[in-house]
C-alpha positions in Angstrom: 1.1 160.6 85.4 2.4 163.6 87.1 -0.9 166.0 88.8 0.9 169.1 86.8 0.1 167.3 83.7 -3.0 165.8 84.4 -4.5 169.7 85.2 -2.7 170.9 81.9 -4.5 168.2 79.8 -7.7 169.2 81.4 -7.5 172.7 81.2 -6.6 172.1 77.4 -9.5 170.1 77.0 -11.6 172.8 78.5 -10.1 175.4 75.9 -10.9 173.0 72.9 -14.5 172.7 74.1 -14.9 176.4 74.2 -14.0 177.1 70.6 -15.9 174.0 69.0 -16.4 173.3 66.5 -13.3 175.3 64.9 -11.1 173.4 67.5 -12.0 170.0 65.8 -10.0 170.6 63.3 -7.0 170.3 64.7 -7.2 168.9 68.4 -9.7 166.4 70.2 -9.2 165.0 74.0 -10.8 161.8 74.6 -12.9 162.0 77.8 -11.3 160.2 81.1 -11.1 156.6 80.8 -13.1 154.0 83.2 -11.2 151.4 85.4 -13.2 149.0 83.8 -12.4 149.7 79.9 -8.0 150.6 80.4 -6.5 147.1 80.7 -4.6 147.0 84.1 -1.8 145.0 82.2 -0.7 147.7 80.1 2.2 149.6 81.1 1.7 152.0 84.2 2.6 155.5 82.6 0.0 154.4 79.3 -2.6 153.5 81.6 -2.2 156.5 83.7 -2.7 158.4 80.2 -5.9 156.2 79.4 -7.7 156.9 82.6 -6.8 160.7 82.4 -7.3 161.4 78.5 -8.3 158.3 76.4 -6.9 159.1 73.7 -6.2 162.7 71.9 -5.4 164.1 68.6 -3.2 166.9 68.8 -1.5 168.8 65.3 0.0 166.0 63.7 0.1 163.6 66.6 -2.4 161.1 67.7 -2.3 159.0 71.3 -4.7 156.2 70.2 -7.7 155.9 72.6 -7.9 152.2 74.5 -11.0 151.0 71.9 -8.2 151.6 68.8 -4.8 150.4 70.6 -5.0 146.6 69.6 -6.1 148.0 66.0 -2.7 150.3 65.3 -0.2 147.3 66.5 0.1 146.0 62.8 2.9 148.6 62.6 5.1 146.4 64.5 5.1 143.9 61.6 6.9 146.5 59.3 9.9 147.8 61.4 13.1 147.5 59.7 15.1 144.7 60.4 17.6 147.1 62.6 15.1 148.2 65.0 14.9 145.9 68.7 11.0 145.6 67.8 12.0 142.9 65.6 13.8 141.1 68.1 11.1 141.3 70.5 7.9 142.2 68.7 6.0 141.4 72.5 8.3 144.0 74.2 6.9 147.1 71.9 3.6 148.8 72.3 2.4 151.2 69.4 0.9 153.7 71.1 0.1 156.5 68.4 1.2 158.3 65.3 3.2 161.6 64.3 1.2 161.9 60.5 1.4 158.1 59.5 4.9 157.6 61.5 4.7 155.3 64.4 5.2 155.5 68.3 6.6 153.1 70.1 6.9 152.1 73.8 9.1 149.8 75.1 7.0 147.8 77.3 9.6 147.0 80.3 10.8 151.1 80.7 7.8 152.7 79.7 10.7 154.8 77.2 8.9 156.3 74.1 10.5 155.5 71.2 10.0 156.6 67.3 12.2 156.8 63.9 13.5 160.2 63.5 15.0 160.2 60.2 13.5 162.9 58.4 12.4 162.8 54.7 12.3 159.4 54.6 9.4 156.4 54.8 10.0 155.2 58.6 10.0 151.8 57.4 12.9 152.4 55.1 14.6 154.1 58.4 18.2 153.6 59.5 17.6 155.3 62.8 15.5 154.3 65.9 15.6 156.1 68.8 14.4 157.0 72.4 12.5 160.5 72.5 11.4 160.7 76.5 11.8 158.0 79.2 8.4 158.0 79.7 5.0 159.1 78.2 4.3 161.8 80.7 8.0 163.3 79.7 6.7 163.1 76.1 3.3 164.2 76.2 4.1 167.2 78.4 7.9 168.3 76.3 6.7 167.3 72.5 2.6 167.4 72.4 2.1 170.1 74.6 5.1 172.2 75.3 8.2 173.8 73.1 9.5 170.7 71.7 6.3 170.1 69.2 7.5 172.3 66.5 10.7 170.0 66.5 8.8 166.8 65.3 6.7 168.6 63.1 7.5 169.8 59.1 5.7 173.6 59.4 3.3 176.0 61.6 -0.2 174.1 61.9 -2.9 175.1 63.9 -2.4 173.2 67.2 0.8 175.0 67.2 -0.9 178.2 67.6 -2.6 176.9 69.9 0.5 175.9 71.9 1.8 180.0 71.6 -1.3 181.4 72.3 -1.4 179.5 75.5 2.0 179.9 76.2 3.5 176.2 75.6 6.0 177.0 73.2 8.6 178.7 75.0 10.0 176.6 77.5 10.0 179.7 80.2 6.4 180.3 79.9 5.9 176.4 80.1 7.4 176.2 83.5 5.6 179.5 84.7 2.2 178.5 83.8 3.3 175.2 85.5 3.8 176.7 89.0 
C-alpha cells in the first residue's frame, strides 16, 4: 500500500473519531493491524490493508477485518457457474461486500474483482469482472475517491462525507493528494 493512501485512511479515521458517535452510522476504520494477527500468506496488497486499517465499513462497502475473513469465504460456494471462482475456488479470496454483493480477489494478481450487473441477485449474474488491479487502486478510486457514487444505488451518508472532504471530484482528489 501506497504512503498517500495509508495517510488518507488515517486522516479519515481521525475525522470519523471526531464526530462519534454520529459517524457510526455510516463509516468505522478498524484500528492498525499487528504482525502477529495478519496472516503473512495472504496476498501482499490485502495484508498491507490489514496492518494499516483492519478492516473498515464505509457507505455501502465493507473490507472485512482479519478476525471475520475466513467467516465471509462461503460466498465462493455460490458463484455462478460462468465465473473463474468456480474453476479455481483456491485462487479467489472474498475480501468484503458492496450491500450483500461480494468482492473478490484473485489470489495470484492481487486484481479486485466483483459482479457488476445491476438489478440483479449476483448469484444469478452473467457478468464478472475486474474493477482495479489491485486493492490499493480500489480502495483509493471507489471507497474513498469519485468513483464511489458509481457502485452505489443513491446519495448515502459516507458520500457526503466523501464531498465534504473533497473525494468526489477527481481534481480535488489529486490536490488534496499532493
Amino acid at each position: 500500500m501506497n504512503l498517500d493512501l495509508a495517510r488518507l485512511l488515517e486522516e479519515l479515521r481521525a475525522d470519523l473519531a471526531e464526530d462519534r458517535p454520529a459517524s457510526l452510522a455510516y463509516a468505522q476504520f478498524g484500528d492498525p493491524g499487528s504482525e502477529d494477527d495478519v496472516p503473512a500468506n495472504l496476498p501482499a496488497g490485502l495484508r498491507e490493508f490489514l496492518l494499516v486499517v483492519d478492516g473498515l465499513r464505509a457507505g455501502s462497502f465493507e473490507l472485512t477485518s482479519t478476525r471475520r475473513l475466513s467467516d465471509i469465504q462461503y460466498y465462493l460456494h455460490y458463484a455462478p457457474d460462468f465465473a473463474p471462482i468456480t474453476r479455481n475456488p483456491a485462487g479467489w479470496l472474498v475480501i468484503g461486500t458492496r450491500g450483500d454483493e461480494p468482492i473478490f480477489m484473485a489470489r495470484d494478481t492481487g486484481a479486485i474483482w466483483y459482479f457488476p450487473a445491476p438489478g440483479a441477485a449476483w448469484f444469478t449474474a452473467d457478468t464478472f469482472a475486474e474493477i482495479a488491479p489491485d486493492l490499493a487502486s480500489f480502495v483509493h478510486y471507489y471507497l474513498l475517491g469519485p468513483g464511489y457514487p458509481e457502485l452505489v444505488a443513491a446519495d448515502d451518508r459516507w458520500q457526503a462525507f466523501l464531498h465534504q472532504h473533497g473525494l468526489l471530484d477527481e481534481a480535488d482528489a489529486s490536490e488534496q493528494e499532493q
